[in-house]
N, C-alpha and C positions, 0 to 999 in steps of 0.2 A: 249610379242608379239613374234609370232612366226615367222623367218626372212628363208621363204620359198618361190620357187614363185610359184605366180597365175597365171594360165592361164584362161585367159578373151574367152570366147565360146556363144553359141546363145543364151542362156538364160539368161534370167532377172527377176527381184523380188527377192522371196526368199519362198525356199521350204519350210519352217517351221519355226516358230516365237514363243517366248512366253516371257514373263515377268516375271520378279521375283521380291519380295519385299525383304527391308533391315528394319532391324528394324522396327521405324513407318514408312518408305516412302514404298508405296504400287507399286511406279514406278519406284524404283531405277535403275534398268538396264534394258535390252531387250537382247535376246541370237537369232543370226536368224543359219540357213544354206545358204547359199548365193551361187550364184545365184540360182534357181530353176532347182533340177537337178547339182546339183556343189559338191565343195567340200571343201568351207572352212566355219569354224564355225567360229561367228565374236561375238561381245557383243558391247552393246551402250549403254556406262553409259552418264549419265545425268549430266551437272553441279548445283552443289548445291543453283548458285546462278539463278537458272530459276526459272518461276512464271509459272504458268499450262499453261498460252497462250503463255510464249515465249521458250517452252523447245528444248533444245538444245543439243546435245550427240557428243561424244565423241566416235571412234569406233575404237576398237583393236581386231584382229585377235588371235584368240587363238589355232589354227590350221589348216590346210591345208593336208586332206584327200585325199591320191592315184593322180592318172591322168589320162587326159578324156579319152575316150575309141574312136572308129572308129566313133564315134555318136557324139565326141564333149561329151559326159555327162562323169559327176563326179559321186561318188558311193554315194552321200549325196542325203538322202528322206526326209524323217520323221524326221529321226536321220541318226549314219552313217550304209550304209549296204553295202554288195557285195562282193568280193571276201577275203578274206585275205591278209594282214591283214589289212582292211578297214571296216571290219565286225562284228566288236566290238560295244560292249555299254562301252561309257565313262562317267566317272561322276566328274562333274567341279566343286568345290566350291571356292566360292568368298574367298579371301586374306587380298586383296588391291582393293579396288573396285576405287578409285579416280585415282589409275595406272596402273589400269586395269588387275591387278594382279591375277591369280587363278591357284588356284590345282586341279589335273587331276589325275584319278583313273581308270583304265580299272577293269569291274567289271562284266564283260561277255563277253563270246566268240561266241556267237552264234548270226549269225542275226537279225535282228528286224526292220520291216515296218511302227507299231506303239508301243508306250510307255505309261504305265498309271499310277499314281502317286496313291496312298492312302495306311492307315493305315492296310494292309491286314492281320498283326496279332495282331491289337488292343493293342499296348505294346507303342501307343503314340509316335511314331518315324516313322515319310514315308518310303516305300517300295517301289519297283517299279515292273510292272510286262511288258513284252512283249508278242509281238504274231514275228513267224518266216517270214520273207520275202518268201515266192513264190509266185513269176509270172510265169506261163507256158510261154514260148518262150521269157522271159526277163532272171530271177535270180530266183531260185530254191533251198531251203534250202534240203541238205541232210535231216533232221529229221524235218519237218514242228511240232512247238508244239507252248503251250502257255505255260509260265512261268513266278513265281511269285521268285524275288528274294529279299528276308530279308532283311533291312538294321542295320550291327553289324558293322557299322564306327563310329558309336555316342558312343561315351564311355558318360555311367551315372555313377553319384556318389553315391555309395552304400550307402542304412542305414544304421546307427550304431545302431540302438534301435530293437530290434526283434519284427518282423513283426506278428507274430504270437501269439494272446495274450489271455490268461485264465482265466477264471473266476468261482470262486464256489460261487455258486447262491443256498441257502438252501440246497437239497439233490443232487440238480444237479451241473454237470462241465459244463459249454456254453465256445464254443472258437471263439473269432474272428479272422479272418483269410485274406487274401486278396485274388483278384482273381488270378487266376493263371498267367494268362497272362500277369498283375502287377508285378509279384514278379520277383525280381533282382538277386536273389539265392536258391541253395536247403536251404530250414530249416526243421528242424525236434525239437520236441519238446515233450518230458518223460511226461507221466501223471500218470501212474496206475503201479504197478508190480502185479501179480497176476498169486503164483505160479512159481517164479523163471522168467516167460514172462515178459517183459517189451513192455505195449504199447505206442507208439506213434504214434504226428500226424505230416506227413509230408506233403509239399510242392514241386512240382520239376516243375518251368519254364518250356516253351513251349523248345525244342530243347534241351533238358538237359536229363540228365540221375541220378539215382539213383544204387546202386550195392546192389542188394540181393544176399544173400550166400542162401546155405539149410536151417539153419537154422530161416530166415525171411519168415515172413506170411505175404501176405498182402491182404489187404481186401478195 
């Protein structure tokens, strides 16, 4: 918990809400922005021993963003936005959820109005993309854009068995191969020399690179 203080202003509810599941519980916590227009992100975990009709939360502060401006408002919308440095995208993952426990990762600099969760490079791990905050006569991003940023915080554990696998079928070679967007690393794999060449067939992940000299052809 974060031991900052709040200051209490005209607005009530909450600018933005969502739930999160843990394991099987599909309701385990709730994340709001408080009050509407404010400035602190709060979480409401649930005690384990509630039943659907009598649930119950627990609510701890996990930060407390900038302070109000001439208007009474907090930089808190959607998510946090406004000036620097309140204008970041933060990214919280649960710890200790029964003590309300989590880790915080600033993972962009640039404002953001709204937020949209999916798989945008198909590699089975969430990404997140935003769009820029401008309001004319509110908050005005220098470079208004939309942006998709990758999620490389999940460490996966590599194969050990080579993904790339061969087969001589009568006269022919057949390779199976994975899709690219699958694969966890470059591979490359010798088939043929012909004439002192040596072909192969490679692999190279989305965001990765491979190094050809002069003397590589590639087709």
């Amino acid at each position: 918990m974060v031991s900052k203080k709040i200051f209490h202003r005209q607005y009530t509810g909450s600018g933005g809400i969502d739930a999160e599941r843990v394991g099987n519980d599909p309701l385990a916590y709730m994340a709001a922005i408080e009050p509407f227009h404010d400035n602190v992100i709060s979480v409401y975990v649930k005690s384990t021993k509630n039943s659907l009709k009598t649930i119950q939360g627990k609510r701890y502060i996990l930060d407390v963003y900038g302070y109000p401006n001439e208007n009474g408002e907090g930089p808190a919308h959607y998510i946090v936005c406004g000036p620097s440095p309140n204008k970041d995208v933060y990214f919280y993952k649960t710890n200790d959820l029964t003590h309300g426990l989590f880790a915080k990762w600033k993972v962009s600099d640039d404002a953001a109005a709204r937020i949209a969760i999916a798989d945008f490079d198909y590699d089975n791990v969430l990404s997140f993309a935003t769009i820029s905050y401008s309001v004319p006569g509110y908050y005005r991003s220098a470079n208004p854009t939309i942006n998709v940023f990758y999620n490389r915080l999940t460490q996966r554990k590599l194969r050990t068995n080579k993904e790339i696998q061969g087969i001589k079928q009568n006269h022919d070679l057949l390779f199976k191969v994975p899709r690219p967007n699958q694969a966890l690393k470059h591979q490359t794999v010798a088939f043929i020399t012909i004439n002192g060449i040596i072909l192969s067939l490679d692999i190279v992940p989305p965001y990765s690179s491979r190094h050809a000299n002069n003397t590589t052809y590639i087709k």
